[in-house]
C-alpha positions in Angstrom: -5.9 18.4 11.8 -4.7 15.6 9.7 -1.4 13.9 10.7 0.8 12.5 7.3 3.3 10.1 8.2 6.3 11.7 6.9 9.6 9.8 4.7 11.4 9.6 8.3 8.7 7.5 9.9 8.2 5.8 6.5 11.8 4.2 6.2 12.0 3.5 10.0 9.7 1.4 10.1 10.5 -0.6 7.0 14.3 -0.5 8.5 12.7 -2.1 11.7 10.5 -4.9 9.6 13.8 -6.1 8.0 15.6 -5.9 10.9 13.3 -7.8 13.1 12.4 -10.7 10.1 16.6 -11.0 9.3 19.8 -11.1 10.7 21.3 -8.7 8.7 21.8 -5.2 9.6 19.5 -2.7 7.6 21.1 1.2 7.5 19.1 4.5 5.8 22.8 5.5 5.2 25.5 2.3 5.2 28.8 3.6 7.2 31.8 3.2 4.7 33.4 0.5 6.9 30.1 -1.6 6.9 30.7 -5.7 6.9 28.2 -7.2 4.0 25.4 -8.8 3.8 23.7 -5.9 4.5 20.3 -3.8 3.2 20.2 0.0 3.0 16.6 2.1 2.6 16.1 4.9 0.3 13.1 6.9 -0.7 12.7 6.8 -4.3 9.3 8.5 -4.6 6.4 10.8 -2.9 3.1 11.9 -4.2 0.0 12.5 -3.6 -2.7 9.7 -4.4 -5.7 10.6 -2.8 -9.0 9.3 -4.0 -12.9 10.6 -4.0 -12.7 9.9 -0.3 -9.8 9.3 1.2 -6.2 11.6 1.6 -3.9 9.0 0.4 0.3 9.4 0.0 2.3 6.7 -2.5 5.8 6.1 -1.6 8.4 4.6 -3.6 11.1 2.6 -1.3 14.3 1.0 -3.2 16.0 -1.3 -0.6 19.9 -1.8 -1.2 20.9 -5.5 -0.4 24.7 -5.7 -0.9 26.1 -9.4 -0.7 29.1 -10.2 0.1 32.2 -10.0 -2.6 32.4 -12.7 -5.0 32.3 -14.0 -8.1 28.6 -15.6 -8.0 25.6 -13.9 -8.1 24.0 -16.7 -5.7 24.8 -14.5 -2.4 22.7 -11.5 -3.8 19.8 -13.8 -5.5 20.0 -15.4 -1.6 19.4 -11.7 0.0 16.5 -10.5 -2.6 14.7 -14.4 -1.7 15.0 -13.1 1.5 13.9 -9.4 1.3 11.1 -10.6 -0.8 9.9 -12.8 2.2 10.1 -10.2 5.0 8.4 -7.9 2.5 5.0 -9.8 2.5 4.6 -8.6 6.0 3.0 -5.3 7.0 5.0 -2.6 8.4 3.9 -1.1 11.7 2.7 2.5 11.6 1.4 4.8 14.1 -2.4 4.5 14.6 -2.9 7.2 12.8 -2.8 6.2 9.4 -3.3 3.3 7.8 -1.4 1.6 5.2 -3.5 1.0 2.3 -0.9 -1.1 0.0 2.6 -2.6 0.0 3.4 -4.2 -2.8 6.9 -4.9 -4.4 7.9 -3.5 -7.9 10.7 -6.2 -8.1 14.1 -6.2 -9.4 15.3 -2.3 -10.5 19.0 -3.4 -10.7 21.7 -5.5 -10.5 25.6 -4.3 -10.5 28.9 -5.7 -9.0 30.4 -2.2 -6.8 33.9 -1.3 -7.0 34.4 -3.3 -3.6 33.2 -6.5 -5.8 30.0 -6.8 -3.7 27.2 -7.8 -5.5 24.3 -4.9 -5.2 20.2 -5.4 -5.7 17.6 -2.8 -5.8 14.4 -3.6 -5.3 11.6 -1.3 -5.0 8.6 -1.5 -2.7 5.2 0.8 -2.7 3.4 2.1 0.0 0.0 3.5 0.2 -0.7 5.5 3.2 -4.1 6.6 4.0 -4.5 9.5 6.7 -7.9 10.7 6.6 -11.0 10.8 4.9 -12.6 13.7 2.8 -15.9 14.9 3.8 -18.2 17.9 3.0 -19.3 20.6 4.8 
């Protein structure tokens, strides 16, 4: 039986790259009360990409970087710099599966929130492989 890694495992371990690469707390869900700088992990997308041979997933992940308030947009340019850094290296999956590709889509928005943080979205895709087709 084939084993997918599923959204859960997905954003963990993208939570635990940019935890473990920054000192800047990452949340799936920021608490209301949450100090900025921080980052925040969504899922965005899932589908299917398998090829000829191989059963493949594609996940879209936007990551949230909220600066703190101000005026500039320095503080936010700062944290994308940053999360474009840790994003050049590889999450850690379990063994069984294999990530294919990770590769950044860039800059999806940039908006001052109603706290007058500054607020990024950047999106990051993931190609999972977790098995290969065969014929019987």
């Amino acid at each position: 039986m084939l084993k997918k890694i599923g959204p859960i495992e997905l954003c963990k371990a993208v939570k635990t790259l940019i935890e473990s690469k920054s000192h800047i707390a990452c949340y799936d869900v920021p608490p209301v009360d949450a100090p900025s700088p921080l980052y925040y992990v969504e899922l965005a997308a899932m589908k299917p990409d398998n090829t000829k041979t191989m059963y493949i997933d594609s996940f879209t992940i936007w990551i949230h970087a909220i600066a703190k308030p101000g005026k500039s947009n320095v503080e936010v340019y700062k944290l994308i710099e940053e999360l474009d850094d840790i994003m050049t290296c590889e999450i850690r999956l379990p063994e069984n599966v294999n990530l294919t590709k990770q590769q950044s889509h860039g800059l999806q928005a940039l908006k001052e929130d109603e706290t007058k943080e500054k607020h990024a979205v950047m999106a990051y895709e993931f190609k999972i492989a977790y098995g290969f087709k065969s014929k019987i």
